[in-house]
PDB file of N, H, CA, C and O in Angstrom:
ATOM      1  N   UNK A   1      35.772 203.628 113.084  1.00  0.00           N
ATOM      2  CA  UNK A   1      36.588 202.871 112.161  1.00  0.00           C
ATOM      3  C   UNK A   1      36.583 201.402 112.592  1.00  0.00           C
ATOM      4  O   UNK A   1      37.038 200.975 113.653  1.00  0.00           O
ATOM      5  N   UNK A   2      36.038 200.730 111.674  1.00  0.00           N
ATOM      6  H   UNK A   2      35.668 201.076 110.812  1.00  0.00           H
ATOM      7  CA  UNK A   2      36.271 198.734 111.841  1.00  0.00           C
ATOM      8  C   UNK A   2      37.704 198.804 112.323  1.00  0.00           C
ATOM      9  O   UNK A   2      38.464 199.773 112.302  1.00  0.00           O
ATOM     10  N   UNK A   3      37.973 197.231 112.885  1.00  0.00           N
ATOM     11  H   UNK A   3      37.356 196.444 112.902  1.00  0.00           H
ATOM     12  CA  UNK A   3      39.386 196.432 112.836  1.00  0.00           C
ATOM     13  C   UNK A   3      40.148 196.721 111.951  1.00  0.00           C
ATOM     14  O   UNK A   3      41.228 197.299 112.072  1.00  0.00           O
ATOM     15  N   UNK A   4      39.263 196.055 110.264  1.00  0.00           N
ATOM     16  H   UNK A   4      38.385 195.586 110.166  1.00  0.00           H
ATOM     17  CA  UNK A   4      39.568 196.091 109.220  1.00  0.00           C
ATOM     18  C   UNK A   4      39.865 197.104 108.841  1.00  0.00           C
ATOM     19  O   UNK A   4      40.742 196.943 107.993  1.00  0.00           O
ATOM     20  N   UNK A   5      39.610 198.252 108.995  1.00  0.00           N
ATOM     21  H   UNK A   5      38.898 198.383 109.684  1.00  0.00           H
ATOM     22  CA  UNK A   5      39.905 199.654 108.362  1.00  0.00           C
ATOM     23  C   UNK A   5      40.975 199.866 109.204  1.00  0.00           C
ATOM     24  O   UNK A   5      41.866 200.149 108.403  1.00  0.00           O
ATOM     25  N   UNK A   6      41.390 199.906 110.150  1.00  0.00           N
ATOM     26  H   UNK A   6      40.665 199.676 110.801  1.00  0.00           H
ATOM     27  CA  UNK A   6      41.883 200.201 110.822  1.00  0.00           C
ATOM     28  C   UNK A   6      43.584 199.532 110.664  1.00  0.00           C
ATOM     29  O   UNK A   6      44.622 200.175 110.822  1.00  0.00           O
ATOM     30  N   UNK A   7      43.458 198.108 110.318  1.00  0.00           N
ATOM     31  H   UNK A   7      42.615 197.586 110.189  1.00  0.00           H
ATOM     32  CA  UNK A   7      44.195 197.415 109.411  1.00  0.00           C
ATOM     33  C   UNK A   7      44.945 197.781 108.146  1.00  0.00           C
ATOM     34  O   UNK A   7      46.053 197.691 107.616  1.00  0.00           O
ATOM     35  N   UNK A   8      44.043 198.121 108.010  1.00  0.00           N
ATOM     36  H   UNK A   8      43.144 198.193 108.441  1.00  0.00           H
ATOM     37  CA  UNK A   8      44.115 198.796 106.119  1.00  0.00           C
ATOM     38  C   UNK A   8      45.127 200.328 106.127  1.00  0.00           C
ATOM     39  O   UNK A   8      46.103 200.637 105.443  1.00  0.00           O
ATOM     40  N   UNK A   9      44.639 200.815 106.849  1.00  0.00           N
ATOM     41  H   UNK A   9      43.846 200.563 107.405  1.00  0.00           H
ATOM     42  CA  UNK A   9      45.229 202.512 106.954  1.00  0.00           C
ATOM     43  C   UNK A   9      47.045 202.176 108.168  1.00  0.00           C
ATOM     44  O   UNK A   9      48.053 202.883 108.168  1.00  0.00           O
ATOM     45  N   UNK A  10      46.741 200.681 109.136  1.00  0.00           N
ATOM     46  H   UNK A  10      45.922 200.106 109.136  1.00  0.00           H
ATOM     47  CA  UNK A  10      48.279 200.550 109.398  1.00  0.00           C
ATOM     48  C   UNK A  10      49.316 200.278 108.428  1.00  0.00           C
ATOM     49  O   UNK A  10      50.423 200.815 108.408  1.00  0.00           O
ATOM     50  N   UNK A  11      48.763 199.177 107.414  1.00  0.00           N
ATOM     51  H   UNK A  11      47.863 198.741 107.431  1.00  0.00           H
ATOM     52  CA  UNK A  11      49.484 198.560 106.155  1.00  0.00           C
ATOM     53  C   UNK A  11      49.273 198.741 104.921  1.00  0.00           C
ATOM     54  O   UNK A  11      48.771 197.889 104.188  1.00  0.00           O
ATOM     55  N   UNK A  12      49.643 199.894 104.558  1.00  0.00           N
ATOM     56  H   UNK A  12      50.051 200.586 105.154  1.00  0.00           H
ATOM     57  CA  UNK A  12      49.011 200.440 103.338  1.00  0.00           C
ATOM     58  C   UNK A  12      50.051 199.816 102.719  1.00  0.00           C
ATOM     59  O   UNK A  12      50.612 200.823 102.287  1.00  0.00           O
ATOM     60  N   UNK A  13      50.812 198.792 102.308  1.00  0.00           N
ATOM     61  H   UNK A  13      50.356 197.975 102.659  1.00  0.00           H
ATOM     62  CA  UNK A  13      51.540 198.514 101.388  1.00  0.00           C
ATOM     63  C   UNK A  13      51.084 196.986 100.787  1.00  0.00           C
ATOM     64  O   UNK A  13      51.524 196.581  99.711  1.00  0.00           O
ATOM     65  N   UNK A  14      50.368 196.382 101.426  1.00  0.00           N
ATOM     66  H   UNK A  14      50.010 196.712 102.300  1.00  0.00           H
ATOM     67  CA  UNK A  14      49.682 195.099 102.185  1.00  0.00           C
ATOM     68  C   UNK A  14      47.924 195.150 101.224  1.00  0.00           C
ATOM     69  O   UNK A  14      47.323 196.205 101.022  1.00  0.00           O
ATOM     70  N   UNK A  15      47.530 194.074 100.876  1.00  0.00           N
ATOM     71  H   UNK A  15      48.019 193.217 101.041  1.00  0.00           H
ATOM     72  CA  UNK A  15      46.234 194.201 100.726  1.00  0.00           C
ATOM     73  C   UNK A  15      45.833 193.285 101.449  1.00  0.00           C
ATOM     74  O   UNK A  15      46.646 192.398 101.708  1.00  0.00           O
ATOM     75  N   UNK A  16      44.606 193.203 101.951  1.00  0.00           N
ATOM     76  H   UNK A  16      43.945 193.924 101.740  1.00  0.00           H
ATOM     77  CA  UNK A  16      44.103 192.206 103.320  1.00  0.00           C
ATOM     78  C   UNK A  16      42.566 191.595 103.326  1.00  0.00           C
ATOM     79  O   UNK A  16      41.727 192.095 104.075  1.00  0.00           O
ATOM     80  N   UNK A  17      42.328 190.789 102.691  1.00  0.00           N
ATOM     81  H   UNK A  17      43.010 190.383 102.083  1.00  0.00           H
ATOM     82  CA  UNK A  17      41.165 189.973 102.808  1.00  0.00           C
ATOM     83  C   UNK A  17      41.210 188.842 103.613  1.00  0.00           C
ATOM     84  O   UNK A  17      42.159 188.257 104.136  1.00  0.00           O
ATOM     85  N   UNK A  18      39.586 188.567 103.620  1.00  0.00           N
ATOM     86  H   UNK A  18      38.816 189.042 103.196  1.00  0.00           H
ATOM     87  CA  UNK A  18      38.992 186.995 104.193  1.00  0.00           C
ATOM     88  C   UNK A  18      38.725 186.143 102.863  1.00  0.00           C
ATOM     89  O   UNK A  18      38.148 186.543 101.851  1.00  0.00           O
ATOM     90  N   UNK A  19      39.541 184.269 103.208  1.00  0.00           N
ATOM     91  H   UNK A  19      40.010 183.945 104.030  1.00  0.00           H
ATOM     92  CA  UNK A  19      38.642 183.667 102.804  1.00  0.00           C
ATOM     93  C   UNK A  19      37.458 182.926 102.947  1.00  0.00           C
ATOM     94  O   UNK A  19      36.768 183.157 103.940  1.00  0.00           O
ATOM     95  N   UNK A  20      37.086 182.055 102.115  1.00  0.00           N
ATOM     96  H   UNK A  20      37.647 181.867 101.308  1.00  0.00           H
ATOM     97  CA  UNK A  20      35.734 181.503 102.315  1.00  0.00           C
ATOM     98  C   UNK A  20      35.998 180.433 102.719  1.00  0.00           C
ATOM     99  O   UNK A  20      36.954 179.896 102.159  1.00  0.00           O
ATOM    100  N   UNK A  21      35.364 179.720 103.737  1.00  0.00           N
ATOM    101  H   UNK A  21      34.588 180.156 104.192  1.00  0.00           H
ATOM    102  CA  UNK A  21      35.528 178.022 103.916  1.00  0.00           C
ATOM    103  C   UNK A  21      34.189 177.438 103.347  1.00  0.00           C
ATOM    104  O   UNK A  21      33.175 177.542 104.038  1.00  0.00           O
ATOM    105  N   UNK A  22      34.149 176.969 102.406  1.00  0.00           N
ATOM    106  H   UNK A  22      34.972 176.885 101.845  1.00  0.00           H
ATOM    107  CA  UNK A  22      32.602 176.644 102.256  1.00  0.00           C
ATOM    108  C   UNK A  22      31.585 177.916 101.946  1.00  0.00           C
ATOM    109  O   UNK A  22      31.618 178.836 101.129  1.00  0.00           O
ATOM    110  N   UNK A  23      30.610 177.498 103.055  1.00  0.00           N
ATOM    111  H   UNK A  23      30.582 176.750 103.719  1.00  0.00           H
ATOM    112  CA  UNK A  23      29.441 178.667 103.478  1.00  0.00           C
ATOM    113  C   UNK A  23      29.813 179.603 104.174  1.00  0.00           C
ATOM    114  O   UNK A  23      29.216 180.679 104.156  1.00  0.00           O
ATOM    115  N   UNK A  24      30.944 179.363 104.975  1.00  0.00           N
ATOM    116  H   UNK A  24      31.429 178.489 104.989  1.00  0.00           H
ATOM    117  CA  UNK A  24      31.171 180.213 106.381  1.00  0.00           C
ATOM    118  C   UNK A  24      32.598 181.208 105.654  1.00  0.00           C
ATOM    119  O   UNK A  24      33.135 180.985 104.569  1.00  0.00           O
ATOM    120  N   UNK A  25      32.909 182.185 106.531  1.00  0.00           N
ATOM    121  H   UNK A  25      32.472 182.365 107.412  1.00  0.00           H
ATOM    122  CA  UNK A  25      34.151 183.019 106.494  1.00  0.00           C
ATOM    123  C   UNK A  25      35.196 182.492 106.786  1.00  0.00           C
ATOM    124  O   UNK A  25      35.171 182.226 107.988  1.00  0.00           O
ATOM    125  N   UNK A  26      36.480 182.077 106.143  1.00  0.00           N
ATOM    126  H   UNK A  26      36.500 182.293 105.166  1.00  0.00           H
ATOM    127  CA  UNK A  26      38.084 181.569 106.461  1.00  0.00           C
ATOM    128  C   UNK A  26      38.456 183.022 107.296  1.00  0.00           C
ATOM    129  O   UNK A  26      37.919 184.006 107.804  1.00  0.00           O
ATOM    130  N   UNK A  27      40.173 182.211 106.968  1.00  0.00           N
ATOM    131  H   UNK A  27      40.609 181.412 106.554  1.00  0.00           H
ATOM    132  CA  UNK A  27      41.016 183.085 107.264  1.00  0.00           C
ATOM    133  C   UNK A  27      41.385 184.067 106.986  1.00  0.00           C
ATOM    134  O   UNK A  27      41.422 184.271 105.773  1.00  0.00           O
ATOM    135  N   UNK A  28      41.810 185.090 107.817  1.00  0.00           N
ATOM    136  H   UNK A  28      41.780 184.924 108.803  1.00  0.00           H
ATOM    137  CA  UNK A  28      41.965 186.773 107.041  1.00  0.00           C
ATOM    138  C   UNK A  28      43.633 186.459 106.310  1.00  0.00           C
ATOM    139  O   UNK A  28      44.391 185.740 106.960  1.00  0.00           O
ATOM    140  N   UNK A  29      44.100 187.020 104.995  1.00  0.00           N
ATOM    141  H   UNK A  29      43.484 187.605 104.466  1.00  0.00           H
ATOM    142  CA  UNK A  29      45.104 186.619 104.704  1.00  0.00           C
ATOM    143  C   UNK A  29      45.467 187.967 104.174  1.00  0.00           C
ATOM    144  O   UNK A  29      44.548 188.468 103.527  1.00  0.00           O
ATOM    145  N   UNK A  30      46.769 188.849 104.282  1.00  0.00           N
ATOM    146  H   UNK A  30      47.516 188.442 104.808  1.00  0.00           H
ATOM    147  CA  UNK A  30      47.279 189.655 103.479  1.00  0.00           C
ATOM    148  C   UNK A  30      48.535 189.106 102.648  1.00  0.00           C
ATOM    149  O   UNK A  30      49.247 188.122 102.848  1.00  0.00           O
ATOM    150  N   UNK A  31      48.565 190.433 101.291  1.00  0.00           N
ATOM    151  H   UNK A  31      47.986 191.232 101.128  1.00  0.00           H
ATOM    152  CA  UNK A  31      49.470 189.771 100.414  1.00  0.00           C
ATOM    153  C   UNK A  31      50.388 191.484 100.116  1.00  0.00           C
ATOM    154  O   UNK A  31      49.838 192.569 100.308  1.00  0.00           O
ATOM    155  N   UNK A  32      51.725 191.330  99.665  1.00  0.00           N
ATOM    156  H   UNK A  32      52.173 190.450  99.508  1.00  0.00           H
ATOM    157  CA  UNK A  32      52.575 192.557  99.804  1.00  0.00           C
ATOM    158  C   UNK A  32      51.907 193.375  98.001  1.00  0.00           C
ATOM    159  O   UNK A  32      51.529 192.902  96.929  1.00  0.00           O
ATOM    160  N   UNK A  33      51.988 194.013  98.263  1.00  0.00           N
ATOM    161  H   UNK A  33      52.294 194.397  99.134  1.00  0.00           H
ATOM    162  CA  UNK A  33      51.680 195.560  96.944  1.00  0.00           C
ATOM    163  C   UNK A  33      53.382 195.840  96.575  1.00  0.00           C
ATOM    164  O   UNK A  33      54.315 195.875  97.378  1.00  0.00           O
ATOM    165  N   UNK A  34      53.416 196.014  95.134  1.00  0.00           N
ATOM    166  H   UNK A  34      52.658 195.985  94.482  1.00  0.00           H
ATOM    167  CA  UNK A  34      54.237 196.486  94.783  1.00  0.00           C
ATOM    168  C   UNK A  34      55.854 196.309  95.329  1.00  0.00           C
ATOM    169  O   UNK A  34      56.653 197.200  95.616  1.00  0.00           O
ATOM    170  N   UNK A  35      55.983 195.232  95.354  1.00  0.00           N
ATOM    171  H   UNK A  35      55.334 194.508  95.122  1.00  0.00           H
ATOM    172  CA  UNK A  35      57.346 194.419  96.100  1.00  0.00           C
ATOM    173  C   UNK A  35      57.419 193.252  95.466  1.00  0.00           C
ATOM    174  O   UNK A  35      56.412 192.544  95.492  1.00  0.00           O
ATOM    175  N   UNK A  36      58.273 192.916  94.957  1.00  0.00           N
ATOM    176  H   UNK A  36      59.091 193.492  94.936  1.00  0.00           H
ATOM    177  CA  UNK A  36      58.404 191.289  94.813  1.00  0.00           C
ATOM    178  C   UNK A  36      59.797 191.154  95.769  1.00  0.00           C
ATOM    179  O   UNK A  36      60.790 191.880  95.740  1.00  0.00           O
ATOM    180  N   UNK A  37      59.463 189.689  96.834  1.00  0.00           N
ATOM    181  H   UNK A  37      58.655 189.100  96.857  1.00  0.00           H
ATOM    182  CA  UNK A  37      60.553 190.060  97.803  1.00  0.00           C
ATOM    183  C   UNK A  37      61.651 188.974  97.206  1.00  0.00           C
ATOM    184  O   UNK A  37      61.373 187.934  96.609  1.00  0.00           O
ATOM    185  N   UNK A  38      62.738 189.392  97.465  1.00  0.00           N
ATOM    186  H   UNK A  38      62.964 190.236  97.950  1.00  0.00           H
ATOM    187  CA  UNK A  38      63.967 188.640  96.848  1.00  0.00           C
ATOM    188  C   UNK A  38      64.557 186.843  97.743  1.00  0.00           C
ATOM    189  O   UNK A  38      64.291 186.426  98.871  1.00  0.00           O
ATOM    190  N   UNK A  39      65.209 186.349  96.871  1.00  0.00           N
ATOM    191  H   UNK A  39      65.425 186.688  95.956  1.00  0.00           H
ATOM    192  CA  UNK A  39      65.250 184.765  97.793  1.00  0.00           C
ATOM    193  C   UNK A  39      66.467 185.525  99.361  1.00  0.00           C
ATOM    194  O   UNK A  39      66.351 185.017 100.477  1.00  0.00           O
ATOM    195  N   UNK A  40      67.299 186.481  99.165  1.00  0.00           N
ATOM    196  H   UNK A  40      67.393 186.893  98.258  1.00  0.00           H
ATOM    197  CA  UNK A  40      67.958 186.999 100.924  1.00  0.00           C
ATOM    198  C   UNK A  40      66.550 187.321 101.615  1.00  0.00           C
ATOM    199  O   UNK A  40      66.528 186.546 102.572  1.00  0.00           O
ATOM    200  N   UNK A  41      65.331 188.082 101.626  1.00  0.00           N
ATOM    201  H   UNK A  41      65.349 188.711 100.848  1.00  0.00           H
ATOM    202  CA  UNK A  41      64.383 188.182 101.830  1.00  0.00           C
ATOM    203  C   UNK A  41      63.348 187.024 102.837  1.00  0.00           C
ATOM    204  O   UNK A  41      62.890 186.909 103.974  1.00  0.00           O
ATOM    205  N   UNK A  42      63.384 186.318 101.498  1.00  0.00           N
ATOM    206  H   UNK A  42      63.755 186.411 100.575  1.00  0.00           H
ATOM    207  CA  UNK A  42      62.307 185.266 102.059  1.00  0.00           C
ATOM    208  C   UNK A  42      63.516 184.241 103.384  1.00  0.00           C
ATOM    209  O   UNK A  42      63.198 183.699 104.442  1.00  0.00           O
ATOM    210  N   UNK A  43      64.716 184.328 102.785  1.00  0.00           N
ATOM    211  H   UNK A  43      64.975 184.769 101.925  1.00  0.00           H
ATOM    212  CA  UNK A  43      65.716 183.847 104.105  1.00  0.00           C
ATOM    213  C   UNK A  43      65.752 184.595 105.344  1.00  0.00           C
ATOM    214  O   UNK A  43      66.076 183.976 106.357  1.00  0.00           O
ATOM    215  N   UNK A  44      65.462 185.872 105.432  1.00  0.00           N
ATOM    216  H   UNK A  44      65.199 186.375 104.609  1.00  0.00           H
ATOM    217  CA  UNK A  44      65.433 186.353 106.154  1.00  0.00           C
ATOM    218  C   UNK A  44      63.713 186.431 107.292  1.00  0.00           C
ATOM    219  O   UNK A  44      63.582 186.959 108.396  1.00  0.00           O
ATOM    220  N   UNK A  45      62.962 185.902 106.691  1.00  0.00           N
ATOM    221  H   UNK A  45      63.068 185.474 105.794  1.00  0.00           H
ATOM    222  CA  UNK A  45      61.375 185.659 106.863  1.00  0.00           C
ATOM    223  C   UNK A  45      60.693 186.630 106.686  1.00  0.00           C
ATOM    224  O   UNK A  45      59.881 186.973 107.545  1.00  0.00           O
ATOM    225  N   UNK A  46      60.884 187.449 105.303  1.00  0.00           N
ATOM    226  H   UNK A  46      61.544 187.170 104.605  1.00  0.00           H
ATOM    227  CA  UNK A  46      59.941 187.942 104.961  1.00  0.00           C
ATOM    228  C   UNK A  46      58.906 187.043 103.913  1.00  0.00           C
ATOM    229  O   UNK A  46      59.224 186.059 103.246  1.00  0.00           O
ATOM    230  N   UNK A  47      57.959 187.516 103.970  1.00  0.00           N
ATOM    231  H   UNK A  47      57.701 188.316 104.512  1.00  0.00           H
ATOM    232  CA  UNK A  47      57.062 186.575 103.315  1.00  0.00           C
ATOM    233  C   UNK A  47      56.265 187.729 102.328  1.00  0.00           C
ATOM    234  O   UNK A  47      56.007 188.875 102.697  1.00  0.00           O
ATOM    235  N   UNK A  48      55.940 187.158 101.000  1.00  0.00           N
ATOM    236  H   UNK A  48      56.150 186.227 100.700  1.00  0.00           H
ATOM    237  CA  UNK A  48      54.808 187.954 100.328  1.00  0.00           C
ATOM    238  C   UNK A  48      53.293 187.829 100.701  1.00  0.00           C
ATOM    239  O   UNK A  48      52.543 188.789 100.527  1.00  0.00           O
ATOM    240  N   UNK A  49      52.735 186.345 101.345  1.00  0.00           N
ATOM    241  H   UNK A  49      53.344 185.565 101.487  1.00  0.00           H
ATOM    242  CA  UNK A  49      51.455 186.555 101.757  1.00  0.00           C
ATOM    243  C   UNK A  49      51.402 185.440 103.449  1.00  0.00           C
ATOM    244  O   UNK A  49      51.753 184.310 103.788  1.00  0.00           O
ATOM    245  N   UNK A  50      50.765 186.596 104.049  1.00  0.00           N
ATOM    246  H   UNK A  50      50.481 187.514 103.774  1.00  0.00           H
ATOM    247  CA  UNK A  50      50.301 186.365 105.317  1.00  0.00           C
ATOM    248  C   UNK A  50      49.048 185.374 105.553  1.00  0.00           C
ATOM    249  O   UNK A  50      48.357 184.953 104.625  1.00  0.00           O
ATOM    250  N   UNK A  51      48.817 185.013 107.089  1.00  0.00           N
ATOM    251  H   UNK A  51      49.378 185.354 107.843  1.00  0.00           H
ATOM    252  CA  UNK A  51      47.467 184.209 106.794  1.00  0.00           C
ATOM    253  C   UNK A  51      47.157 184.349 108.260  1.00  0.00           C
ATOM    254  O   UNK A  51      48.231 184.195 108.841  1.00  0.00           O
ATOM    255  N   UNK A  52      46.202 184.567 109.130  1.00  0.00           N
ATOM    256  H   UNK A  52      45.329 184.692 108.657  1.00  0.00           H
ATOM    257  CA  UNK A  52      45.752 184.165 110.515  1.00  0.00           C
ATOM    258  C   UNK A  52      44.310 183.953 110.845  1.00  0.00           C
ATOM    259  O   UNK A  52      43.595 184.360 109.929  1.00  0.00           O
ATOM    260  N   UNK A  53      43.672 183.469 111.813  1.00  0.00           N
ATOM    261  H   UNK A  53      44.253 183.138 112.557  1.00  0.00           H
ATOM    262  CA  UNK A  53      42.297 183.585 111.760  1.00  0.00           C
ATOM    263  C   UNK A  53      41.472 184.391 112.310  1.00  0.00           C
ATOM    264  O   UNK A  53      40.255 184.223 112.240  1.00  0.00           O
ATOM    265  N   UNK A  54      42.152 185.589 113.067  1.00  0.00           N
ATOM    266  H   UNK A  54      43.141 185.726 113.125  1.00  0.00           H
ATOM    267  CA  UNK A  54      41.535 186.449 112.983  1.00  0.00           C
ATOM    268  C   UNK A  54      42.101 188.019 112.709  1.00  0.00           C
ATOM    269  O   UNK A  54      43.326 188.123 112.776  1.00  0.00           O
ATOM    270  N   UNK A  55      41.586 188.856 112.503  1.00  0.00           N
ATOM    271  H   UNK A  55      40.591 188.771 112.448  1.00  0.00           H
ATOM    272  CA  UNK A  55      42.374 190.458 112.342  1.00  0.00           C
ATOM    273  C   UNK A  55      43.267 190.954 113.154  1.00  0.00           C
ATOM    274  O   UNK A  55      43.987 191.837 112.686  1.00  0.00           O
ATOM    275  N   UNK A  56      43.496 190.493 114.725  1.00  0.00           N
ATOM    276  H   UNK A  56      42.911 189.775 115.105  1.00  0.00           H
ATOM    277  CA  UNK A  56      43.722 190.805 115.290  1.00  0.00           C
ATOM    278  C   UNK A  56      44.941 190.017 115.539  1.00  0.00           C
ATOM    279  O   UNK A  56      45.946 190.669 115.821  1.00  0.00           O
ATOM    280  N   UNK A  57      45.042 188.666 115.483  1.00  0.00           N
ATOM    281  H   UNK A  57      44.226 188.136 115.254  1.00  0.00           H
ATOM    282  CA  UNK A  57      46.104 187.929 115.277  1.00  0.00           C
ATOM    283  C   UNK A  57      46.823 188.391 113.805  1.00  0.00           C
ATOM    284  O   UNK A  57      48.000 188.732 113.929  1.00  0.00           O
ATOM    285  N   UNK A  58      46.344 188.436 112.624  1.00  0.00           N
ATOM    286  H   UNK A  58      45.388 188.159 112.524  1.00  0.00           H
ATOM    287  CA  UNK A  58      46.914 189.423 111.252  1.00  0.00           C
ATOM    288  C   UNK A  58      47.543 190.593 111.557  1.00  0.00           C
ATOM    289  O   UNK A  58      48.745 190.691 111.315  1.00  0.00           O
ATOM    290  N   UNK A  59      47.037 191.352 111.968  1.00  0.00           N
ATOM    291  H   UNK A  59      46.059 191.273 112.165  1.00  0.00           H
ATOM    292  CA  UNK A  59      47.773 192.685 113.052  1.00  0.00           C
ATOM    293  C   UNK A  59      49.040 192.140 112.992  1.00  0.00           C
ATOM    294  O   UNK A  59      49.765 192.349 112.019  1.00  0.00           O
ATOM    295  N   UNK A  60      49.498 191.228 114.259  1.00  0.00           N
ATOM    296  H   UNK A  60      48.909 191.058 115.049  1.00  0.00           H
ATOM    297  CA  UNK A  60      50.502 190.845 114.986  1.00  0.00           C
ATOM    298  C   UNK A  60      51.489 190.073 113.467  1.00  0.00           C
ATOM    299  O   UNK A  60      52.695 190.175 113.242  1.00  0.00           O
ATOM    300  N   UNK A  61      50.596 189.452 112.785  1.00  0.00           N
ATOM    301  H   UNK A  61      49.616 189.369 112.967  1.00  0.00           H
ATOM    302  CA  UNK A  61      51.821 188.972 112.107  1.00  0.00           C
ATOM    303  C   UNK A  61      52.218 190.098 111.112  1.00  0.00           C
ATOM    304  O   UNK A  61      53.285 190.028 110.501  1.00  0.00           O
ATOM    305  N   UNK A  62      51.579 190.869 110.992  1.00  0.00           N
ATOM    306  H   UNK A  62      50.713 190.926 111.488  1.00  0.00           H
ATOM    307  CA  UNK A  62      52.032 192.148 110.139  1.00  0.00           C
ATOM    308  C   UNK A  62      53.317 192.982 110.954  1.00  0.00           C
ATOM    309  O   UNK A  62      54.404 193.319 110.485  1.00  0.00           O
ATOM    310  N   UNK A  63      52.983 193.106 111.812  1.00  0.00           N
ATOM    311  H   UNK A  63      52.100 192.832 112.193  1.00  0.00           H
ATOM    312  CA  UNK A  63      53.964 193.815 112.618  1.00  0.00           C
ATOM    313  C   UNK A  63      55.334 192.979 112.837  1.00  0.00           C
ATOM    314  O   UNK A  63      56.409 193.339 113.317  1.00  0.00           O
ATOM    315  N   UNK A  64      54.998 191.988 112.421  1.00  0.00           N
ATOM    316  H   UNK A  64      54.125 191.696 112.031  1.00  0.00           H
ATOM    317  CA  UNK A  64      56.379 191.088 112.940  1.00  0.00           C
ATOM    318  C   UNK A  64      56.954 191.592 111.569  1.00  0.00           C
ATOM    319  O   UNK A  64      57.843 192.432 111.429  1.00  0.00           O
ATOM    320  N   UNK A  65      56.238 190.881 110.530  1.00  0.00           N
ATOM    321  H   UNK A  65      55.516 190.198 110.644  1.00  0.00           H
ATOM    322  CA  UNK A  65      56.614 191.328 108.931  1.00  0.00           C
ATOM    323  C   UNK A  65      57.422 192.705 108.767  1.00  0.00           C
ATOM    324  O   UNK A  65      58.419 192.741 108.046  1.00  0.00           O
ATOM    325  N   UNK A  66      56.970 193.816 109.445  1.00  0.00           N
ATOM    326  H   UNK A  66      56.160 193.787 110.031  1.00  0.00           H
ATOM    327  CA  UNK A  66      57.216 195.295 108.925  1.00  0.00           C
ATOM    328  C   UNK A  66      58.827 194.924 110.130  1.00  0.00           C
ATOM    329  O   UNK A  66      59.822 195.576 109.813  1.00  0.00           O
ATOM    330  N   UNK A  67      58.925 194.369 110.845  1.00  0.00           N
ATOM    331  H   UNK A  67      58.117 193.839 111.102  1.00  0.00           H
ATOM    332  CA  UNK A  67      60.254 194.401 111.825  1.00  0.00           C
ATOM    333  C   UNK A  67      61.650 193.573 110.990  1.00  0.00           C
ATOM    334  O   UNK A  67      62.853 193.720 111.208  1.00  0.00           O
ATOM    335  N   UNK A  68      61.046 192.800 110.120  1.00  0.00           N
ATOM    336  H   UNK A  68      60.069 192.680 109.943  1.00  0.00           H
ATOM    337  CA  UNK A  68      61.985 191.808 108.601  1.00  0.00           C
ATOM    338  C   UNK A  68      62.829 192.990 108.015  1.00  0.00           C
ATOM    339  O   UNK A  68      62.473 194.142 107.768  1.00  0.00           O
ATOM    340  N   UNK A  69      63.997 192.409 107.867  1.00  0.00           N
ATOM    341  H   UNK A  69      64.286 191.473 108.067  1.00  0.00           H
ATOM    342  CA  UNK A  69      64.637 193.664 106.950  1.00  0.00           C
ATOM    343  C   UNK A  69      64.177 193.447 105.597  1.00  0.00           C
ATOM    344  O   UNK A  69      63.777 192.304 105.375  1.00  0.00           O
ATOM    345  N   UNK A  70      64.146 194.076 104.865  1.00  0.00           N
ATOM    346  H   UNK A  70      64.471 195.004 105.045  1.00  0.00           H
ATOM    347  CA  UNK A  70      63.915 194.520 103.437  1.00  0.00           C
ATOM    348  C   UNK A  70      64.947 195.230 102.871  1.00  0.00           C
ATOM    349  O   UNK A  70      65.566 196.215 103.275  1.00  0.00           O
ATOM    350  N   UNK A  71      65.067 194.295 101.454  1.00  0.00           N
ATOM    351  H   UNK A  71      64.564 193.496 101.126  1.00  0.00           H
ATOM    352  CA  UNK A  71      66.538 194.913 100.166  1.00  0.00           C
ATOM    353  C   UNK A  71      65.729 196.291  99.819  1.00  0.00           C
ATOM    354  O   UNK A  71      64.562 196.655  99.963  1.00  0.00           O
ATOM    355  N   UNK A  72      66.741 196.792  99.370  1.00  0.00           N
ATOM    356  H   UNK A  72      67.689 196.496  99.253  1.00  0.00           H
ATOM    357  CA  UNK A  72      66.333 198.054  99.083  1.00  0.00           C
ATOM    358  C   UNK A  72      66.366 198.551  97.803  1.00  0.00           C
ATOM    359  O   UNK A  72      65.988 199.700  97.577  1.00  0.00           O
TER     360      UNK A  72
END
């Protein structure tokens, strides 16, 4: 199993791509599925889309994300 897959099957709520800089590969960025998060939410630091430069740093900010309380 890739990083990426591996990614994918931790945050199944999450969709998770790379962008492009140019020619070359950006930043890996995820964005939330089926949530729109509320303004107590985003005060609280949840965020709808993530960004880091690599998967492994994305990981980490995911995990911080899933530790955010969430309305219910």
């Amino acid at each position: 199993m890739t990083e990426l897959e591996e990614l994918v099957a931790r945050f199944p709520g999450w969709s998770i791509w790379r962008s492009r800089a140019g020619d070359r590969p950006g930043d890996w960025y995820a964005t939330r599925r089926g949530h729109r998060i509320s303004q107590a939410e985003v005060v609280a630091g949840v965020c709808m889309t993530v960004a880091a430069p690599t998967l492994d740093e994305l990981g980490h900010v995911l995990d911080q994300q899933t530790d955010r309380p969430m309305a219910q």
